[in-house]
MARKE-440767 format. One record per atom (N, C-alpha, C): x, y, z; residue number from 1; atom name. Coordinates in nm, 3 decimals. Layout:
       x       y       z  nr atom
       X       Y       Z NUM   CA
...
This chain:
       x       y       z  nr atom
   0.900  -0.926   1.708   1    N
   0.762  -0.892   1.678   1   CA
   0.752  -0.816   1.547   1    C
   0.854  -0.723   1.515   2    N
   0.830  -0.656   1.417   2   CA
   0.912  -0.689   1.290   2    C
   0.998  -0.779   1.295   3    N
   1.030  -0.909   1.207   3   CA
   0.884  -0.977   1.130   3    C
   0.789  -1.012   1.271   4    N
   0.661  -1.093   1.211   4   CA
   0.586  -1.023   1.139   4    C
   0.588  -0.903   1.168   5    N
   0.522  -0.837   1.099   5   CA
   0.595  -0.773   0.941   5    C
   0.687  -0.781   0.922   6    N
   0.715  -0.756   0.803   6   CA
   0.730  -0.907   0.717   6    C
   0.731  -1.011   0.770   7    N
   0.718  -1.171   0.750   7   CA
   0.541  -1.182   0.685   7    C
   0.450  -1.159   0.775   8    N
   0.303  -1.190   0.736   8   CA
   0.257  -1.053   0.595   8    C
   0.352  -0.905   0.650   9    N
   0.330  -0.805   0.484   9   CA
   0.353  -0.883   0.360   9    C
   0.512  -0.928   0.377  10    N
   0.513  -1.026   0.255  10   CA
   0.454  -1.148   0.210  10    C
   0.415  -1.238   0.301  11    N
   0.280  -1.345   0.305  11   CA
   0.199  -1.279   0.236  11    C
   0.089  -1.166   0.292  12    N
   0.013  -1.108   0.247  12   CA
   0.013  -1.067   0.108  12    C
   0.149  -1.046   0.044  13    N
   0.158  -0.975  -0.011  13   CA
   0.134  -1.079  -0.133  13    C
   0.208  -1.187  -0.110  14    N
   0.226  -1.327  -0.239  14   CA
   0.065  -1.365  -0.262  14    C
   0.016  -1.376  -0.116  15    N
  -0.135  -1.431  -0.121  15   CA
  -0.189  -1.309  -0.233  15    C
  -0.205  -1.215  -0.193  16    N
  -0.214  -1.094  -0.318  16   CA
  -0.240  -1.105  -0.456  16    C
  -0.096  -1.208  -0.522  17    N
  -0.057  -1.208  -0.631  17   CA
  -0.103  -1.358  -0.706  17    C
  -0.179  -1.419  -0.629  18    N
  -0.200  -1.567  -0.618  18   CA
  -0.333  -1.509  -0.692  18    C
  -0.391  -1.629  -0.801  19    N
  -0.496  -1.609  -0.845  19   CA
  -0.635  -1.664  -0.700  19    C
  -0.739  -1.607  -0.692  20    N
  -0.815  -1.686  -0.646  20   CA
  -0.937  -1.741  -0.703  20    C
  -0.941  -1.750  -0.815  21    N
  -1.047  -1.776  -0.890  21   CA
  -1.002  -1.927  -0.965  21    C
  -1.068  -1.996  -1.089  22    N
  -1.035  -2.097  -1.099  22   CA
  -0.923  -2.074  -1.205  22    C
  -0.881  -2.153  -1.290  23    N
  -0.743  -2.181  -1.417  23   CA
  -0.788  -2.096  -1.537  23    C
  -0.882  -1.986  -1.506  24    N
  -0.934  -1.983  -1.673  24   CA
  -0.821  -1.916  -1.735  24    C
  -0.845  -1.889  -1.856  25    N
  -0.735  -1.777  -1.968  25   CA
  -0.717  -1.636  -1.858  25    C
  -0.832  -1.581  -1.885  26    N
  -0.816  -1.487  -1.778  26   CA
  -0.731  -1.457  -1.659  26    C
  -0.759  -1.536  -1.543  27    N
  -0.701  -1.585  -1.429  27   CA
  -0.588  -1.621  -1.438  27    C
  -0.512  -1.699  -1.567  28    N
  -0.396  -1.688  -1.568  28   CA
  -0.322  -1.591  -1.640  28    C
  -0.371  -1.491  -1.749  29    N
  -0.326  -1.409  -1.746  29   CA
  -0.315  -1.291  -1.623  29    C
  -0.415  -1.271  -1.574  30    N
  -0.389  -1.190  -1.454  30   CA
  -0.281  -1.245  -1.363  30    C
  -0.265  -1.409  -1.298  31    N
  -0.120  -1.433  -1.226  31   CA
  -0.028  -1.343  -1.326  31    C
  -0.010  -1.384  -1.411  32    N
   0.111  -1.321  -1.535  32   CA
   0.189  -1.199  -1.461  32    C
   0.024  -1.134  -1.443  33    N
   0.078  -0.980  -1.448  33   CA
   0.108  -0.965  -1.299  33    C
   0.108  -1.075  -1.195  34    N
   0.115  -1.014  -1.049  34   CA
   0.240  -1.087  -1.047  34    C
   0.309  -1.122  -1.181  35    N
   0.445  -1.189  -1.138  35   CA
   0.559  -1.102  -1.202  35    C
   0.538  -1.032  -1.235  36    N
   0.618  -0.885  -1.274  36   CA
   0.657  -0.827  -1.144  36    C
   0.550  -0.813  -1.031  37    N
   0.572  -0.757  -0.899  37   CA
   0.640  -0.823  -0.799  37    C
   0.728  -0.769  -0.708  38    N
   0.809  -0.832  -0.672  38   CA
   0.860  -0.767  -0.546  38    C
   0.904  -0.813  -0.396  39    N
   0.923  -0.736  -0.303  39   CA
   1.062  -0.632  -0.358  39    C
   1.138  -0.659  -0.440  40    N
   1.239  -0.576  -0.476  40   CA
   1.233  -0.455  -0.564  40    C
   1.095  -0.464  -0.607  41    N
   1.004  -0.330  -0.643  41   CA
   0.975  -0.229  -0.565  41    C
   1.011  -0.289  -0.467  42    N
   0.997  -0.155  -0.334  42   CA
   1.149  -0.046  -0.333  42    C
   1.101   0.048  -0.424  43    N
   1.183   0.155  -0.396  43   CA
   1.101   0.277  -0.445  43    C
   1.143   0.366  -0.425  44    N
   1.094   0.554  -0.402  44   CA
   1.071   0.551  -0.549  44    C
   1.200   0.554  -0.627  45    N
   1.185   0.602  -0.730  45   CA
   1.112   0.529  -0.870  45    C
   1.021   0.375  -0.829  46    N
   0.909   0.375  -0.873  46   CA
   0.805   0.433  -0.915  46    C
   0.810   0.503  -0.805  47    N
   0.649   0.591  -0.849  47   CA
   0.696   0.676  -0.936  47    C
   0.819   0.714  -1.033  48    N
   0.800   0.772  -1.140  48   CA
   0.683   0.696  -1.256  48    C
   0.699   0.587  -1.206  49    N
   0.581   0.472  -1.328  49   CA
   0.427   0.505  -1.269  49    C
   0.376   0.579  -1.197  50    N
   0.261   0.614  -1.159  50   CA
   0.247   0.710  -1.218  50    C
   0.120   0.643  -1.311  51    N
   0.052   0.821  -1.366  51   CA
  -0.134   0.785  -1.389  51    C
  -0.138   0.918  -1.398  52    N
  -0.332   0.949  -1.408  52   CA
  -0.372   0.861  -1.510  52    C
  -0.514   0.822  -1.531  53    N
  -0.599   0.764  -1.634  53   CA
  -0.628   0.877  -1.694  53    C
  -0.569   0.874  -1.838  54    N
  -0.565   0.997  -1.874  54   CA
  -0.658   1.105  -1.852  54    C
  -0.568   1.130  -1.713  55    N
  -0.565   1.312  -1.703  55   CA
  -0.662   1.300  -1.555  55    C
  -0.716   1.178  -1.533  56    N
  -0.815   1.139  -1.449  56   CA
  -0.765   1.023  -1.347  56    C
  -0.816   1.043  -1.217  57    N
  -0.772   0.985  -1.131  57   CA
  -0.801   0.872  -1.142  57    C
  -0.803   0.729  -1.070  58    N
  -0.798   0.591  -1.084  58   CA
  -0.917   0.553  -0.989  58    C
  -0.969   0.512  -1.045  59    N
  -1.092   0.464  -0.992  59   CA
  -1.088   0.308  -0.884  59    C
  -1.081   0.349  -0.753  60    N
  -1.094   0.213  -0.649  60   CA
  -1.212   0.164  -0.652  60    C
  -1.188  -0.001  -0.625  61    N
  -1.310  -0.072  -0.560  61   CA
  -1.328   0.018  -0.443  61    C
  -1.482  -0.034  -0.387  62    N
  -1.527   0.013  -0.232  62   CA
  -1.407  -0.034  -0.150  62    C
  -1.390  -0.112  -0.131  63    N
  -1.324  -0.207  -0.030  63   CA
  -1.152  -0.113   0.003  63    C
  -1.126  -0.095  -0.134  64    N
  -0.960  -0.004  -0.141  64   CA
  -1.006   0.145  -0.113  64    C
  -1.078   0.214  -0.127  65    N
  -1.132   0.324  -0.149  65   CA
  -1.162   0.320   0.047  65    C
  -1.228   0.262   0.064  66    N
  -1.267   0.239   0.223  66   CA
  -1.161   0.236   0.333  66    C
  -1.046   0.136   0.299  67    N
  -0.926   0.109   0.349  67   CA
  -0.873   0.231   0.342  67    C
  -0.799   0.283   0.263  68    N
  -0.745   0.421   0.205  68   CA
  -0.770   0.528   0.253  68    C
  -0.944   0.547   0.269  69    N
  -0.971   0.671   0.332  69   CA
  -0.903   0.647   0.473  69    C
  -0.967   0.547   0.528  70    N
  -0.923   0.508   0.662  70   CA
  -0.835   0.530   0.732  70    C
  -0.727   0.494   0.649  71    N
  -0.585   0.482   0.692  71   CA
  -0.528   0.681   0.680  71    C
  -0.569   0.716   0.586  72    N
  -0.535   0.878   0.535  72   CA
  -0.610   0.961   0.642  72    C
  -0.717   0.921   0.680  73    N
  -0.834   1.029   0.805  73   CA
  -0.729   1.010   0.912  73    C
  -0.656   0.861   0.946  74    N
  -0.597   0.858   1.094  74   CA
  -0.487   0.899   1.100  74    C
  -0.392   0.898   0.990  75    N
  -0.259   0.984   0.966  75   CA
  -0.261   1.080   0.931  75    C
  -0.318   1.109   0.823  76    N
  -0.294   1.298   0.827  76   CA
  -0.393   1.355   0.891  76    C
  -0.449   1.377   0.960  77    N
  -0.504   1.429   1.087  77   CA
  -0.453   1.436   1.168  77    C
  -0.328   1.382   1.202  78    N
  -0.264   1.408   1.338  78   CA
  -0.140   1.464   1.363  78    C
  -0.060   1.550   1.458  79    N
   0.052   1.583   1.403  79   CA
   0.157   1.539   1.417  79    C
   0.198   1.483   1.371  80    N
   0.309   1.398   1.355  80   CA
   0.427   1.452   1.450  80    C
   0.438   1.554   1.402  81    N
   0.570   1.648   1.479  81   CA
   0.553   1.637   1.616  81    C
   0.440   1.666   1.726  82    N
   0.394   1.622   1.841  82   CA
   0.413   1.524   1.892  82    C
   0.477   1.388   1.795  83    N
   0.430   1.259   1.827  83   CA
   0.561   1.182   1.896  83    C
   0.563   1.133   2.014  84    N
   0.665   1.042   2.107  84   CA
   0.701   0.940   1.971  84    C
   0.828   0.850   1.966  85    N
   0.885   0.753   1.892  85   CA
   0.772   0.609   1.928  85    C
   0.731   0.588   2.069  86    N
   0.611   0.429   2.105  86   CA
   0.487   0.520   2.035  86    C
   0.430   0.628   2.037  87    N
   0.322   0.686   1.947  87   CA
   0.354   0.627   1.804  87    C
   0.466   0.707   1.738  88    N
   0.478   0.680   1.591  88   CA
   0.475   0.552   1.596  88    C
   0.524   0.487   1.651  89    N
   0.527   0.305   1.640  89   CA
   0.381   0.272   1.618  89    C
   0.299   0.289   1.739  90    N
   0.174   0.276   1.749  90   CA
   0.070   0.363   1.663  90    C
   0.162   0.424   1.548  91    N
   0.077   0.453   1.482  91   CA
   0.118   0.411   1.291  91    C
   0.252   0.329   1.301  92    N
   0.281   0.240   1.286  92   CA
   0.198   0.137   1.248  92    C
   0.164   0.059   1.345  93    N
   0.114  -0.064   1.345  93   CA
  -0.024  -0.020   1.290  93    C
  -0.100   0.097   1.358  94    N
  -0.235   0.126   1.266  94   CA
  -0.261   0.106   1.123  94    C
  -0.168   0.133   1.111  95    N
  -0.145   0.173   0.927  95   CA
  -0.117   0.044   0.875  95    C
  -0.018  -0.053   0.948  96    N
  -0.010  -0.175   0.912  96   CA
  -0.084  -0.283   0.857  96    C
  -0.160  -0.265   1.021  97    N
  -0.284  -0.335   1.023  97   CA
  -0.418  -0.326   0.932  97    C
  -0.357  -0.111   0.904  98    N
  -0.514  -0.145   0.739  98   CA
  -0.426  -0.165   0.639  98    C
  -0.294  -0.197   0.606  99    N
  -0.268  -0.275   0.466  99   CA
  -0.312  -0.405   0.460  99    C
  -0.269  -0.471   0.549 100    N
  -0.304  -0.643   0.579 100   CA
  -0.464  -0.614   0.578 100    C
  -0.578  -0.555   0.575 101    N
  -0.664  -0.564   0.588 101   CA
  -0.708  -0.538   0.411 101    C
  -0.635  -0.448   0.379 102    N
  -0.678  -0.394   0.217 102   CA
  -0.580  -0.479   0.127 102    C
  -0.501  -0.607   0.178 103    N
  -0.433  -0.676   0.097 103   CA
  -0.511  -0.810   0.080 103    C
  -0.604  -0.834   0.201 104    N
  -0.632  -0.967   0.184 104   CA
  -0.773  -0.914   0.118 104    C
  -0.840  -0.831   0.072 105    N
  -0.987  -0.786   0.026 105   CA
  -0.944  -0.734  -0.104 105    C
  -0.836  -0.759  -0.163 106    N
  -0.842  -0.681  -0.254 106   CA
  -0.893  -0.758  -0.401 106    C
  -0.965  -0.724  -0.474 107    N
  -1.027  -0.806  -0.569 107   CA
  -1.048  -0.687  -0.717 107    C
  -0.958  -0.659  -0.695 108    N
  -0.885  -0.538  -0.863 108   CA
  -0.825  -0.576  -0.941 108    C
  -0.868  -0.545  -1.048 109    N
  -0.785  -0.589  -1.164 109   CA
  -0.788  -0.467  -1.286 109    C
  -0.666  -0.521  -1.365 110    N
  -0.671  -0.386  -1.489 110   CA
  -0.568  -0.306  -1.407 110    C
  -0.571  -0.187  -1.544 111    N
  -0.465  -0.072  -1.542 111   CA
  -0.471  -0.012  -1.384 111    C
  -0.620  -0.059  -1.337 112    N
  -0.616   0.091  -1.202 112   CA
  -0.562   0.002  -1.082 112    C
  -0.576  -0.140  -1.092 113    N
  -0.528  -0.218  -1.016 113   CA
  -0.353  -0.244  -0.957 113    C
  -0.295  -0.238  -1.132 114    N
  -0.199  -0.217  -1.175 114   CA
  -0.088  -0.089  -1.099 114    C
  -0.177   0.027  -1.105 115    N
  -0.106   0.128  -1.074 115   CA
  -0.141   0.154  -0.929 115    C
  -0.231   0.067  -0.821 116    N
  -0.235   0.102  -0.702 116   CA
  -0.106   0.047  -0.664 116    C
  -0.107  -0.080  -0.744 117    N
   0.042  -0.169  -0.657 117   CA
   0.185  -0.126  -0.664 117    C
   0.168   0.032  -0.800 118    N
   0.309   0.083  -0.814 118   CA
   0.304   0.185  -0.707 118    C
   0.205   0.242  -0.668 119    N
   0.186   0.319  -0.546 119   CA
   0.202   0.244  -0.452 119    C
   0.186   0.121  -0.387 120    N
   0.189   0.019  -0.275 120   CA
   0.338  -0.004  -0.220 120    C
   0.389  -0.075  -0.358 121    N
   0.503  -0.136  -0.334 121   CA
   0.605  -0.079  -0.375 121    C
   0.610   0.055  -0.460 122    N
   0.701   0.164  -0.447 122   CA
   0.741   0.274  -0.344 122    C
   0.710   0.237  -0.244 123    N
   0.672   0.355  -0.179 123   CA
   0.583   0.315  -0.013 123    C
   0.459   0.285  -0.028 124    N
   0.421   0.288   0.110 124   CA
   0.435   0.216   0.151 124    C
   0.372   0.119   0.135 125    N
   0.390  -0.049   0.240 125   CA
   0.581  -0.048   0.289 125    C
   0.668  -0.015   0.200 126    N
   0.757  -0.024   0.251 126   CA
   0.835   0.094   0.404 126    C
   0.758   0.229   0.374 127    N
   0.747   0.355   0.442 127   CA
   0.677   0.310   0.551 127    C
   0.588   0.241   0.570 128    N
   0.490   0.170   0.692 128   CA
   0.544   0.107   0.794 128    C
   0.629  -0.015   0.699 129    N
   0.669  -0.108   0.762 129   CA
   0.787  -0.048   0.850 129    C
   0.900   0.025   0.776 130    N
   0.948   0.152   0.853 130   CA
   0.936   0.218   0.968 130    C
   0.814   0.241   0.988 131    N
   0.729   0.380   1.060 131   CA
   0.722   0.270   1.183 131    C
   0.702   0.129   1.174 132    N
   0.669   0.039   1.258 132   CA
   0.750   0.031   1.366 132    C
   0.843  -0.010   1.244 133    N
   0.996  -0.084   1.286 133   CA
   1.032   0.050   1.364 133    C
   1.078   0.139   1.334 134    N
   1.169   0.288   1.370 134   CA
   1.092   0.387   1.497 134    C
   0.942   0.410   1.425 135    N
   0.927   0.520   1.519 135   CA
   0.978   0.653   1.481 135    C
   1.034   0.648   1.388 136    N
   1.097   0.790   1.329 136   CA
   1.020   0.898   1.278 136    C
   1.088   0.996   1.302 137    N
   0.978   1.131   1.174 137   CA
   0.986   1.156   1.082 137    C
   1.065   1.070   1.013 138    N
   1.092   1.126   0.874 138   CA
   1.083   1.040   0.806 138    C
   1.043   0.895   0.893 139    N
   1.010   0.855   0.789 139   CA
   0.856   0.857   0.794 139    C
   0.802   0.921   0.921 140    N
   0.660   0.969   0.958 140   CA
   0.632   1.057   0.834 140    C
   0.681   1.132   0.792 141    N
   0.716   1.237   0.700 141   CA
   0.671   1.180   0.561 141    C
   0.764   1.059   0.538 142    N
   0.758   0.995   0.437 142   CA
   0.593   0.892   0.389 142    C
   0.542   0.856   0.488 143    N
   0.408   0.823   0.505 143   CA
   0.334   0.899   0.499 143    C
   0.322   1.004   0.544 144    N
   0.207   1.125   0.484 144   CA
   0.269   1.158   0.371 144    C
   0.393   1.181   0.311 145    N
   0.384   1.224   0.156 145   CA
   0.302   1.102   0.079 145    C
   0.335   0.989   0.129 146    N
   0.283   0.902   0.022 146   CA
   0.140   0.897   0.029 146    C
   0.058   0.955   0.156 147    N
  -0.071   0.923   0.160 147   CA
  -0.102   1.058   0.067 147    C
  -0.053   1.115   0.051 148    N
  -0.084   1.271  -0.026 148   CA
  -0.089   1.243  -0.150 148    C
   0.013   1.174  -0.179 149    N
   0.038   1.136  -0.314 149   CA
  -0.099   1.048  -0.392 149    C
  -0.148   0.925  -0.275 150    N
  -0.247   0.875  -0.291 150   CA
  -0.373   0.960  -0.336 150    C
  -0.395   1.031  -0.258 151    N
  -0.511   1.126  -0.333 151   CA
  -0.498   1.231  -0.434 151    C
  -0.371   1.240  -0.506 152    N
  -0.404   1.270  -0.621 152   CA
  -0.345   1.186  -0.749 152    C
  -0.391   1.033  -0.696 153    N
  -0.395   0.959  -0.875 153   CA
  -0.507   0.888  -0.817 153    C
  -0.595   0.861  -0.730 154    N
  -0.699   0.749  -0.731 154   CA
  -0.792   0.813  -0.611 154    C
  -0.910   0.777  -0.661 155    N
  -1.050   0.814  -0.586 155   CA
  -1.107   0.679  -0.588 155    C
């Protein structure tokens, strides 16, 4: 089960990078840039490549901005430390379930677009998928740092 679910993240993830609009200049420059990204981009020390619009946080669509809060109100609100290993799982899959939700809506482009996905795929989606799989606290741990982290480069 939790094979499939790290199977449909990466689905999700290509669909992502797929233009959906028609062949223009544009549209294919934007594929361009979603082919730089890559599931082997998933490591920690990425997010050294995350930084402010100068000096200013990154501006989300509604849709990412919505997702985001979402997912940040239901995890850091709760205490983790309190939490049974089928809890963390099941809270886990919460979090899962709003990436796959903020992966298939996502319709960003540009620098701020750019730098959500070094936040995404450096770092959380892979910490998630984790949290799923494991049930652990540390890497529970590791999911609220990154949601922390989230609110201070993008609003």
């Amino acid at each position: 089960m939790k094979y499939t679910t790290k199977i449909i993240t990466v689905l999700l993830l290509i669909m992502l990078f797929m233009p959906i609009r028609g062949n223009s200049f544009e549209d294919h420059h934007h594929q361009e840039d979603h082919s730089r990204h890559s599931i082997s981009d998933n490591h920690e020390d990425g997010l050294g490549k995350l930084h402010l619009n100068h000096g200013n946080k990154w501006e989300m669509d509604e849709h990412t901005r919505v997702n985001l809060a979402q997912m940040s109100a239901y995890f850091l609100n709760m205490d983790i430390t309190s939490l049974s290993k089928p809890e963390l799982i099941e809270a886990g899959e919460y979090l899962q379930n709003g990436i796959n939700e903020l992966v298939t809506g996502c319709t960003m482009e540009g620098e701020a677009h750019d730098q959500l996905h070094v936040f995404l795929l450096s770092g959380y989606i892979p910490a998630v998928a984790d949290l799923y799989e494991t049930g652990d606290i540390k890497v529970a741990e590791r999911v609220k740092h990154y949601l922390e982290i989230y609110a201070d480069y993008f609003e």
